[in-house]
C-alpha positions as CSV (number, residue, x, y, z in Angstrom):
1,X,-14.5,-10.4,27.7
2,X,-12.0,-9.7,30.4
3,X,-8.2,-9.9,29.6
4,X,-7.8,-13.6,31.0
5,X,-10.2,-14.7,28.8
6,X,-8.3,-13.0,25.9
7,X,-5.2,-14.2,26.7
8,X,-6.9,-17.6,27.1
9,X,-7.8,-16.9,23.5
10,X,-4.8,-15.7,22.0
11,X,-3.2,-18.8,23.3
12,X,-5.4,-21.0,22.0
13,X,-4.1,-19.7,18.7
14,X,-7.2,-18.0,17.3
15,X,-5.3,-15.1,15.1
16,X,-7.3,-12.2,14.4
17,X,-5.3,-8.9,13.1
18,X,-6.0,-5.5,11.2
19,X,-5.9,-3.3,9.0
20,X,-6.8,0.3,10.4
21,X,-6.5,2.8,7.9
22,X,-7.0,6.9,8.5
23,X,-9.4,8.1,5.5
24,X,-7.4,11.3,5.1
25,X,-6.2,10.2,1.9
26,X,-6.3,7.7,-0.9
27,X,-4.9,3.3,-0.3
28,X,-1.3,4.2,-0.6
29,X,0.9,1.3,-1.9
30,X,2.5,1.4,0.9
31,X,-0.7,0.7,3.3
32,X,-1.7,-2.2,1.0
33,X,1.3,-4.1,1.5
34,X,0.4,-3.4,5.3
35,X,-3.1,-4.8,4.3
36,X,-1.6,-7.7,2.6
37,X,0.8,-9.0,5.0
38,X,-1.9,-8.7,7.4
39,X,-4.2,-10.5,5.1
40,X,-1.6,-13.1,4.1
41,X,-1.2,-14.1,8.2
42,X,-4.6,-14.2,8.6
43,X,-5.7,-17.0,6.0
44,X,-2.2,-18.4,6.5
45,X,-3.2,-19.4,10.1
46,X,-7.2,-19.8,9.4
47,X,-7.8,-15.9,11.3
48,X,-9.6,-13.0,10.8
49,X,-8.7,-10.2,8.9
50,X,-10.6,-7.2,10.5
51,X,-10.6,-3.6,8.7
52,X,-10.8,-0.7,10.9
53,X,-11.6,2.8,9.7
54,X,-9.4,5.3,12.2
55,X,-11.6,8.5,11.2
56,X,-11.1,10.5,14.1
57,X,-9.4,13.6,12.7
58,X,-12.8,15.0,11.4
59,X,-11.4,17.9,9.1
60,X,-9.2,15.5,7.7
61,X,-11.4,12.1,7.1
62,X,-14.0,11.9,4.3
63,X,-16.0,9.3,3.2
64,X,-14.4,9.7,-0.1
65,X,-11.2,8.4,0.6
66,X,-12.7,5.7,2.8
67,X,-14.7,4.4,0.3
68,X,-10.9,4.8,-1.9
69,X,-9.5,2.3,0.4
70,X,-12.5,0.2,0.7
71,X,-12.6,0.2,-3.2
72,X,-8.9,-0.5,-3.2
73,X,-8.9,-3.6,-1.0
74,X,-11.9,-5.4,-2.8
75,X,-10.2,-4.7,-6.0
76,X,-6.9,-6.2,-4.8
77,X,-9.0,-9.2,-3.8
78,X,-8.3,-8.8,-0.1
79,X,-11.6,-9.3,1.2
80,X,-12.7,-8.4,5.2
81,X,-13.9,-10.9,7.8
82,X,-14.9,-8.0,9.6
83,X,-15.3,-3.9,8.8
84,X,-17.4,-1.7,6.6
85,X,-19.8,-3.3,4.4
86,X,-22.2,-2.1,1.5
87,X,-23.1,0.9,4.1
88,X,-23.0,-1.6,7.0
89,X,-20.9,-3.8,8.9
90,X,-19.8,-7.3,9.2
91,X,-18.4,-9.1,12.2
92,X,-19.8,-8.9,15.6
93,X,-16.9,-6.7,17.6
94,X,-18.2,-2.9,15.7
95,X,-18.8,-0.1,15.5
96,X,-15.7,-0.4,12.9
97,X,-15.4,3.4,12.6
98,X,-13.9,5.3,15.6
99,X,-15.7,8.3,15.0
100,X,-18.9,6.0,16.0
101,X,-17.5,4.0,19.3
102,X,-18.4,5.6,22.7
103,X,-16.9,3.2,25.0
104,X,-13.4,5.1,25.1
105,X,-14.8,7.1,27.9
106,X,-15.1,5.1,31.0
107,X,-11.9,3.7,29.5
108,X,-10.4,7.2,31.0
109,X,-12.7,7.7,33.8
110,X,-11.3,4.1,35.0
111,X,-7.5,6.0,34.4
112,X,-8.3,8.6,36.2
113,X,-10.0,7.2,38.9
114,X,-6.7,4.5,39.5
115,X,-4.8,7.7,39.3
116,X,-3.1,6.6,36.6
117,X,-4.0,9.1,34.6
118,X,-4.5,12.9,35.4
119,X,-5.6,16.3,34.3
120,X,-2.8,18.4,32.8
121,X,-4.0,22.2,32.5
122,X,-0.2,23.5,31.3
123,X,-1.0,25.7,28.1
124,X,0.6,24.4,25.1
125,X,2.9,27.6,25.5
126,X,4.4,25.9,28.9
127,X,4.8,22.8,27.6
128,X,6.6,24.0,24.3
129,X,9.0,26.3,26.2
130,X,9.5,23.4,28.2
131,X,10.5,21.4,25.2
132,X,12.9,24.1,23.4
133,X,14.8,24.0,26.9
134,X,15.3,20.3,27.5
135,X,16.3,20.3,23.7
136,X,18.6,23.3,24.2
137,X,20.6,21.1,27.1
138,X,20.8,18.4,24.7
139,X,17.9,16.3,26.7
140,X,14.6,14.7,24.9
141,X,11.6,16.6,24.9
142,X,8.8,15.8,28.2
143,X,6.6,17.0,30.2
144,X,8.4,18.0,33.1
145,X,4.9,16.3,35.2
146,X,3.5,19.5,36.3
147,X,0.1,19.0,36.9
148,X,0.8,15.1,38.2
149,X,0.7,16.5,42.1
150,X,-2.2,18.4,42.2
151,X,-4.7,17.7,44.6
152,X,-8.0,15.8,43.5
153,X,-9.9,19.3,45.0
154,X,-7.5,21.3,42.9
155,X,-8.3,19.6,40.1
156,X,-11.9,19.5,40.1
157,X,-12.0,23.2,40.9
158,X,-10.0,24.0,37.8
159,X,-12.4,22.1,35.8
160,X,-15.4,23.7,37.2
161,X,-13.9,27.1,36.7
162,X,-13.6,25.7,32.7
163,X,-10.0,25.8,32.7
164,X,-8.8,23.8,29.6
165,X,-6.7,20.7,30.5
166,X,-5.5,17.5,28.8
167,X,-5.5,14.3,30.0
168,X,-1.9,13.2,30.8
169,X,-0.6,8.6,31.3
170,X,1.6,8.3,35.0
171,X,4.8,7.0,33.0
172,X,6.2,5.3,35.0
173,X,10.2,4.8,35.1
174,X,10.8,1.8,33.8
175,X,12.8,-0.2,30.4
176,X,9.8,-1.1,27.8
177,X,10.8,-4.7,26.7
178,X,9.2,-6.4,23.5
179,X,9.6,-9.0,21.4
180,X,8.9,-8.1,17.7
181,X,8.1,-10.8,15.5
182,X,10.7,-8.5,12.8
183,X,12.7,-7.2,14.9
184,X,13.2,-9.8,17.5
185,X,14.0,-8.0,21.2
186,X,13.0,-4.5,21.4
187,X,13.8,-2.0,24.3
188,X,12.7,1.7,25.0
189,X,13.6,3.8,28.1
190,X,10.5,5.2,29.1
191,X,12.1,8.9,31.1
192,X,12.7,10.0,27.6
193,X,8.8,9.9,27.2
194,X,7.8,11.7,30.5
195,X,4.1,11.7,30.7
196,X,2.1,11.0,28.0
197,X,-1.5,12.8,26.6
198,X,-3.6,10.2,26.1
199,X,-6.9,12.2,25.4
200,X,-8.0,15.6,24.4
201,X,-11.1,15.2,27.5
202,X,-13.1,12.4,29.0
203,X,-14.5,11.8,25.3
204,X,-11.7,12.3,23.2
205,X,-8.8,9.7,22.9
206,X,-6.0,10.5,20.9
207,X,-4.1,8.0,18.3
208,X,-2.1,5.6,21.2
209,X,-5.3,5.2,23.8
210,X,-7.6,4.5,21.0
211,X,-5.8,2.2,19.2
212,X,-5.0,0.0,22.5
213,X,-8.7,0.0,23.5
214,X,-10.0,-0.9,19.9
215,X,-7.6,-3.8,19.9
216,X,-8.7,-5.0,23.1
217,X,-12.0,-4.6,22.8
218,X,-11.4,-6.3,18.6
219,X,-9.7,-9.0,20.4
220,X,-6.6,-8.5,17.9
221,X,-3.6,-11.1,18.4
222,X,-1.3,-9.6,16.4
223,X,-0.8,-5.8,15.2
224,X,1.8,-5.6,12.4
225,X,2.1,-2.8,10.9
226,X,4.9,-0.5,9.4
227,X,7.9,0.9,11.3
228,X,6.7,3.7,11.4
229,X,4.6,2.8,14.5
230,X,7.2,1.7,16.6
231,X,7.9,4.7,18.6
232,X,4.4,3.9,19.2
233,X,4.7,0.7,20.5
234,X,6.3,1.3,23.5
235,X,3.0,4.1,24.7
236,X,0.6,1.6,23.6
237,X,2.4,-1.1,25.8
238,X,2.5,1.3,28.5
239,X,-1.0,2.2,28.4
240,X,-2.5,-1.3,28.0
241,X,-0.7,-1.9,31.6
242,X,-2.2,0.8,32.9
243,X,-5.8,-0.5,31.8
244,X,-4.5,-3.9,32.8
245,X,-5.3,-5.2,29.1
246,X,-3.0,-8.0,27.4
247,X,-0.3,-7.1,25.0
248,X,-0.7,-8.2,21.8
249,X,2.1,-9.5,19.1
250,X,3.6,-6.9,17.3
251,X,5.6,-7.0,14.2
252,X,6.7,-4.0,12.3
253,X,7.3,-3.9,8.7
254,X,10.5,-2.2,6.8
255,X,9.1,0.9,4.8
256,X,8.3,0.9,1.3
257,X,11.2,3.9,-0.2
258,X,11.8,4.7,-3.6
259,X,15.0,4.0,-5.5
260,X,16.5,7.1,-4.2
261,X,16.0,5.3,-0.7
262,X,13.4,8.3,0.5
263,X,10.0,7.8,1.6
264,X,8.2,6.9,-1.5
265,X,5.8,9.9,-2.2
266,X,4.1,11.9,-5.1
267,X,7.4,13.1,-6.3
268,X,8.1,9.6,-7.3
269,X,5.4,9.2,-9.4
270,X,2.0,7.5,-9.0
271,X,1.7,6.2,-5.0
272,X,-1.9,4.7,-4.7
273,X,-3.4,1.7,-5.5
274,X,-6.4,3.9,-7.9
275,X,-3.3,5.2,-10.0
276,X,-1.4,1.9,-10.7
277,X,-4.9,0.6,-11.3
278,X,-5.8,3.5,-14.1
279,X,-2.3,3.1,-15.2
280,X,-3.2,-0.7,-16.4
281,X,-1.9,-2.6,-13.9
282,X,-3.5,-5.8,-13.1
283,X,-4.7,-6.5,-9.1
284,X,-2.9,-10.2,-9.1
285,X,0.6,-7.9,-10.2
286,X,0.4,-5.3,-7.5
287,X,-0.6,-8.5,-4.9
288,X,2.7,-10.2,-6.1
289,X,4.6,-7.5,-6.2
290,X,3.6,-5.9,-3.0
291,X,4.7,-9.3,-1.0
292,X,8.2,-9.4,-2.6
293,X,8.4,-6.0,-0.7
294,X,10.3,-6.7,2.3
295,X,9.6,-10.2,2.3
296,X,12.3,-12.4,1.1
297,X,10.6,-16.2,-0.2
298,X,14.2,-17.6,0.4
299,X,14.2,-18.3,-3.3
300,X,15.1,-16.9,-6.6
301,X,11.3,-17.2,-7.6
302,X,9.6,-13.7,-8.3
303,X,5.8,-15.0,-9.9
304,X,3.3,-15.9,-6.5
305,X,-0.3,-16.3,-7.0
306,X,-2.4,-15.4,-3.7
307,X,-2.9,-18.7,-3.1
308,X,0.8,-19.6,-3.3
309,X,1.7,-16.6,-1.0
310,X,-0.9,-17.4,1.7
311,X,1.1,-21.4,1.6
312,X,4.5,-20.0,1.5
313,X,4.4,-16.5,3.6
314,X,6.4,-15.9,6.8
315,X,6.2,-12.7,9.1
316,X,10.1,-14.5,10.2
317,X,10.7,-14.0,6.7
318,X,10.8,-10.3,6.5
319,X,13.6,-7.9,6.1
320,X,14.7,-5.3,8.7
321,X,15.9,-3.0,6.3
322,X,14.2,-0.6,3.7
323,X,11.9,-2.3,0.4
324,X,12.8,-0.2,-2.6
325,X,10.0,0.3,-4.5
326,X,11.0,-0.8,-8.2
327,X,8.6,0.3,-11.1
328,X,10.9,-1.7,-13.5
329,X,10.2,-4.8,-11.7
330,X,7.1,-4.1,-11.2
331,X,6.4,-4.0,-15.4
332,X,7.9,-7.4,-15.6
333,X,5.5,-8.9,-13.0
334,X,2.6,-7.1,-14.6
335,X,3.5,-8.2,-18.5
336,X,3.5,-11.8,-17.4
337,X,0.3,-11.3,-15.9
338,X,-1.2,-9.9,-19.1
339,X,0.3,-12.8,-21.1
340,X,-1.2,-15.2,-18.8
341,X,-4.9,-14.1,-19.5
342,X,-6.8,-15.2,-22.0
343,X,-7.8,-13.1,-24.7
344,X,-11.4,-13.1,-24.0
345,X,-10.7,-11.6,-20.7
346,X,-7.9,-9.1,-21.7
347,X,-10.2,-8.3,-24.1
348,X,-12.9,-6.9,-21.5
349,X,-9.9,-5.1,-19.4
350,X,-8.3,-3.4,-22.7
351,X,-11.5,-2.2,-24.0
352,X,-12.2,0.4,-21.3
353,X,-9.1,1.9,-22.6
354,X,-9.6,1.9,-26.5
355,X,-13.0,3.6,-25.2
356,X,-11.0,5.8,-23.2
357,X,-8.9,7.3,-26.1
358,X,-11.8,7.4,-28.2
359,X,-10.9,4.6,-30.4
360,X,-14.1,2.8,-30.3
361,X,-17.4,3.7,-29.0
362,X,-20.7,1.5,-28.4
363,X,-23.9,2.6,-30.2
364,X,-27.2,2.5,-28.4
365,X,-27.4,-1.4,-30.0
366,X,-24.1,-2.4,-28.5
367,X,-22.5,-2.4,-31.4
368,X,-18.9,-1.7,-31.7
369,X,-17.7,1.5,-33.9
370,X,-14.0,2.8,-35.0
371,X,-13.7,6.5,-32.9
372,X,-13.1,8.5,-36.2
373,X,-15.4,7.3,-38.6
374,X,-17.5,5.4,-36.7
375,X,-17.6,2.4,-39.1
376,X,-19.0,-0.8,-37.6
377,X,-16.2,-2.9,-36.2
378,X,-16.4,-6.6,-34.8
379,X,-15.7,-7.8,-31.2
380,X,-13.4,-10.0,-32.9
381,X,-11.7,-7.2,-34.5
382,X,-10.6,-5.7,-31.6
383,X,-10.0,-8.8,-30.1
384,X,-7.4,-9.7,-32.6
385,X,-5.4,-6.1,-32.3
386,X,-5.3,-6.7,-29.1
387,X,-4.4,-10.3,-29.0
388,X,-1.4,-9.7,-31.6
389,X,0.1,-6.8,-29.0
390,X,-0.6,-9.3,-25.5
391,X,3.4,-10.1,-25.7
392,X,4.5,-6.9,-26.0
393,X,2.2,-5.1,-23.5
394,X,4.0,-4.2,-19.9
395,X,0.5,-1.7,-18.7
396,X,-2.9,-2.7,-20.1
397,X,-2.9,1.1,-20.6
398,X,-0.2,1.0,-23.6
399,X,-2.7,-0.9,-25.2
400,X,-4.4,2.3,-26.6
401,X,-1.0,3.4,-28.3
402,X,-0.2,-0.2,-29.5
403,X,-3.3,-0.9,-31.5
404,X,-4.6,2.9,-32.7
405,X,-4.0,2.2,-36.2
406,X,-6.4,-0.6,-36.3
407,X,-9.1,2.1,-35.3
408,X,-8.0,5.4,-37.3
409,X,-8.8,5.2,-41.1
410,X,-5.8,7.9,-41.3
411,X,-3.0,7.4,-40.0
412,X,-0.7,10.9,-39.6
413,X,2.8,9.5,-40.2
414,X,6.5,11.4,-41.8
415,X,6.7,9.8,-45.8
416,X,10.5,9.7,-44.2
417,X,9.6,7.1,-41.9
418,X,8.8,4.5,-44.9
419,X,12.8,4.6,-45.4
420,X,14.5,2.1,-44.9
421,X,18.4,2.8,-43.6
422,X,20.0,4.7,-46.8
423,X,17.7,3.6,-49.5
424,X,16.3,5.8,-52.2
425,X,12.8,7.2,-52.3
426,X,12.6,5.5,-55.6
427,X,13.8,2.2,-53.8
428,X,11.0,2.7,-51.3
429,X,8.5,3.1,-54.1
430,X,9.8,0.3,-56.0
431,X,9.4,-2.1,-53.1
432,X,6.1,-1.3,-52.4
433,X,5.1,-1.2,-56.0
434,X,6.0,-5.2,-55.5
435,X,4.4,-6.1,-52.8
436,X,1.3,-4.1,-54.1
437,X,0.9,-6.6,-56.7
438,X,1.9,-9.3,-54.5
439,X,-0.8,-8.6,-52.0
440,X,-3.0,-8.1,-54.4
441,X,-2.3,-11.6,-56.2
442,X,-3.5,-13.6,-52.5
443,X,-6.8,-15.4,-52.3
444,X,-5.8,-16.9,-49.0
445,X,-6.0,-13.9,-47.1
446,X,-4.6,-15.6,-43.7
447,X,-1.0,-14.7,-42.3
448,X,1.3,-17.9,-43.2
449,X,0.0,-16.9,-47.1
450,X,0.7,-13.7,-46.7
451,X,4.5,-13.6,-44.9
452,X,5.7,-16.3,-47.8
453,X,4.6,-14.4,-50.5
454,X,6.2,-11.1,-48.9
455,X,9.2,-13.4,-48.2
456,X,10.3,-14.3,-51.7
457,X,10.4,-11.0,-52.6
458,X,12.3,-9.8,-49.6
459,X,14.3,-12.6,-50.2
460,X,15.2,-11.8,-53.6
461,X,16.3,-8.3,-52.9
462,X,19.2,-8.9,-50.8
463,X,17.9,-6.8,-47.8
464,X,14.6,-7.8,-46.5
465,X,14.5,-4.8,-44.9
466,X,13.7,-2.5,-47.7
467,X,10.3,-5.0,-48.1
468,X,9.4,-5.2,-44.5
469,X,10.4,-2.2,-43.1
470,X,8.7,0.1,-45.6
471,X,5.7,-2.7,-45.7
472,X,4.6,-1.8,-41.9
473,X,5.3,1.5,-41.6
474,X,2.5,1.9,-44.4
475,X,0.1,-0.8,-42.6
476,X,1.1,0.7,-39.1
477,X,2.5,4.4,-39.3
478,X,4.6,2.8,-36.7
479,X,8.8,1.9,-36.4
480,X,7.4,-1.1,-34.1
481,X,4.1,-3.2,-34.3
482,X,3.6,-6.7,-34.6
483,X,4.8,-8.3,-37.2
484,X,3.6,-7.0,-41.1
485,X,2.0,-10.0,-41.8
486,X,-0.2,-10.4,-38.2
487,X,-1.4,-7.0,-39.0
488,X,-2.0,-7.3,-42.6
489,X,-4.7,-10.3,-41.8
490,X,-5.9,-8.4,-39.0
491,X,-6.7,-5.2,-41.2
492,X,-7.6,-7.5,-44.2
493,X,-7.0,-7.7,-47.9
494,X,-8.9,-4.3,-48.8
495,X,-7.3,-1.9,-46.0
496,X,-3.9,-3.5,-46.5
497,X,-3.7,-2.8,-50.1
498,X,-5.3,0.7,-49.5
499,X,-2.8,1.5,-47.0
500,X,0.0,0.2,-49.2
501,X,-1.3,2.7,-52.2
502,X,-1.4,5.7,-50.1
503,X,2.0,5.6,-48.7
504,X,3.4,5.0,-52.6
505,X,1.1,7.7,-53.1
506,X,2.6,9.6,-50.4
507,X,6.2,9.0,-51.5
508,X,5.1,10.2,-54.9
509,X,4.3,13.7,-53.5
């Protein structure tokens, strides 16, 4: 396709973008809002949304992390038009890997041969005391251009004689205009650049020369991507002149910082998207939250489905400044999400966890067992512990501390925990004396039976607190739980009342 044709297609408003990850580490949160503001502009506008592995720093990349990001995405639900696919590839413009593409080279023999381009043989010692002495007059860092007036003979003879050279862009002296779709008019002075490297040899590009040929030869229409890239921009621009290429849209994206306003980073706590998703977090919270990073809806609204972000997202929409990446926030978005699933479902996502803390086990029959005796347990069981802590759970991960005592036949708790405020021991034993016998007295082991019976005799003491409090801690070995009663039908008649006796029992002592 030659750039006419391109530009005849990017005009006619086909949209195709990417998402070009280096594997040299695991999907950062940051990269997957890259991914998803890519992804939201490509379904947004009926595009493609193409995934591009950059693996070309070999003792860096491994296929672990890349199949980290690939794992990442498809979890998120941001699924590739085009990219790496069950060991393969879909779309038709591949090899998606850089490590596999060998079309960069006559990409720099046509450089060379336009004389844009040349062979630089100044040893990185030159070009570095070259650097500390521009710096030391106060002037930016460049090749002082060197090598850009030697011969074509003089040249080929240093080659020949093995003489190690890089391979250098004619900058030429010029003001680098473009329009960002963020940052609206964007200008660099290209002498502060001075020539470029472009490529380690005739077979090696580096990171600006293979990312502008990939594009091209991708047919991407718009690269967005974060800020970080936009000293970038103006090399890339450059470059694609030079190789007479279109220039594609370009739109960079504020950074994602932590509440101290640094670069968000380990120090901060958990940073890719494997973490948050061990953590307990739910794929449809990180999407949500990750697109109210940077990108301001225009509204006070804070809950987006996918579907309601690919309707209502705008690259015009986002912020120039720095997104502060708030876990608080973040716990909000992710609670609602776990009260909005249904109990059969959160049931499936919490067991892993109980599992996890060994809480419950399978047997070989797929049966369903408590982790410390191993008693037989029912699926409904655990489905109501977990269903009576849904409205209280922020992390599908708490879930685990929230429901333990339903699982543990012994629960290791201080007597001075059954308290309540300044009461007596002997209150405390009196109280659960009477609810003993009141528990014991129900036939209609069901919740509503069970909190109006407890009730009179709270009631009837003047502080209800001295029934209830002591009541839970003894069903619970907890200061917080759902509420006496929920748990209490949840356990049933026999545990309750057993777990009632021993903490009298263990007042007593």
């Amino acid at each position: 396709m030659t750039p006419k044709e391109k530009l005849n297609l990017i005009s006619a408003g086909e949209v195709r973008v990417r998402f070009a990850p280096s594997p040299t580490g695991s999907l950062h949160v940051g990269s997957a809002r890259v991914a998803l503001f890519n992804y939201l502009f490509a379904k947004q506008n009926n595009g493609s949304f193409v995934l591009r592995i950059e693996d070309t720093d070999k003792e860096r990349s491994s296929s672990e992390f890349e199949k980290d990001i690939l794992n990442g995405l498809s979890w998120l639900g941001m699924n590739w038009d085009e990219g790496p696919k069950n060991g393969d590839y879909i779309g038709d413009f591949g090899p998606y890997r850089q490590s596999e593409k060998s079309s960069y080279k006559k990409h720099i023999e046509k450089l060379i041969k336009d004389d844009r381009a040349y062979h630089c043989f100044c040893s990185q010692e030159e070009v570095e005391a070259e650097r500390q002495y521009l710096m030391a007059r106060g002037e930016a860092p460049r090749y002082n251009g060197k090598c850009s007036q030697l011969r074509t003979e003089e040249t080929e003879e240093m080659i020949k004689k093995g003489k190690k050279s890089v391979i250098r862009l004619r900058v030429p002296l010029k003001k680098v205009k473009f329009k960002d779709i963020v940052r609206k008019e964007v200008e660099f002075d290209s002498k502060i650049m001075g020539d470029i490297v472009i490529a380690k040899d005739l077979e090696t590009p580096l990171y600006n020369l293979a990312v502008v040929i990939d594009d091209y030869e991708m047919k991407i229409s718009h690269v967005i991507r974060g800020e970080d890239h936009i000293s970038n921009t103006p090399k890339q621009i450059l470059i694609a002149e030079a190789l007479d290429l279109p220039i594609p849209e370009y739109a960079h994206l504020p950074l994602v910082l932590a509440p101290d306003k640094s670069k968000l980073s380990k120090r901060h706590g958990a940073v890719s998207v494997t973490e948050y998703k061990e953590e307990g977090y739910l794929p449809e919270s990180i999407i949500n939250f990750l697109a109210l990073l940077g990108w301001n809806p225009g509204t006070d609204r804070e809950i987006y489905s996918i579907n309601h972000l690919i309707k209502d997202f705008s690259l015009e929409r986002v912020q120039k400044s720095g997104a502060i990446f708030n876990v608080k926030k973040l716990d909000f978005i992710n609670g609602f999400y776990i009260r909005q699933k249904n109990i059969d479902d959160l049931t499936q996502i919490c067991i892993p966890y109980l599992v996890k803390s060994n809480l419950i086990s399978k047997d070989d029959s797929g049966n369903y067992r408590a982790g410390d005796s191993q008693r037989e347990i029912s699926l409904d069981f655990i489905k109501k512990a977990i269903s009576l802590n849904q409205e209280r759970l922020k992390k599908v991960s708490e879930i685990s501390e929230f429901t333990d005592f339903f699982f543990q036949d012994n629960l290791n708790y201080s007597k001075d925990l059954l308290i309540w405020k300044d009461s007596s021991k002997e209150e405390i034993v009196s109280c659960l004396d009477k609810v003993y016998t009141i528990l014991s007295e129900i036939r209609d082991w069901q919740e509503k039976e069970i909190e109006g019976k407890v009730m009179q005799e709270a009631n009837s003491t003047g502080d209800r607190g001295k029934i209830f409090w002591p009541l839970r801690v003894a069903l619970t070995g907890k200061k917080s739980s759902a509420g006496p009663a929920e748990v209490a039908e949840a356990l049933g008649k026999e545990t309750s009342l057993e777990r009632v006796k021993e903490a009298i029992q263990l007042l007593k002592e």
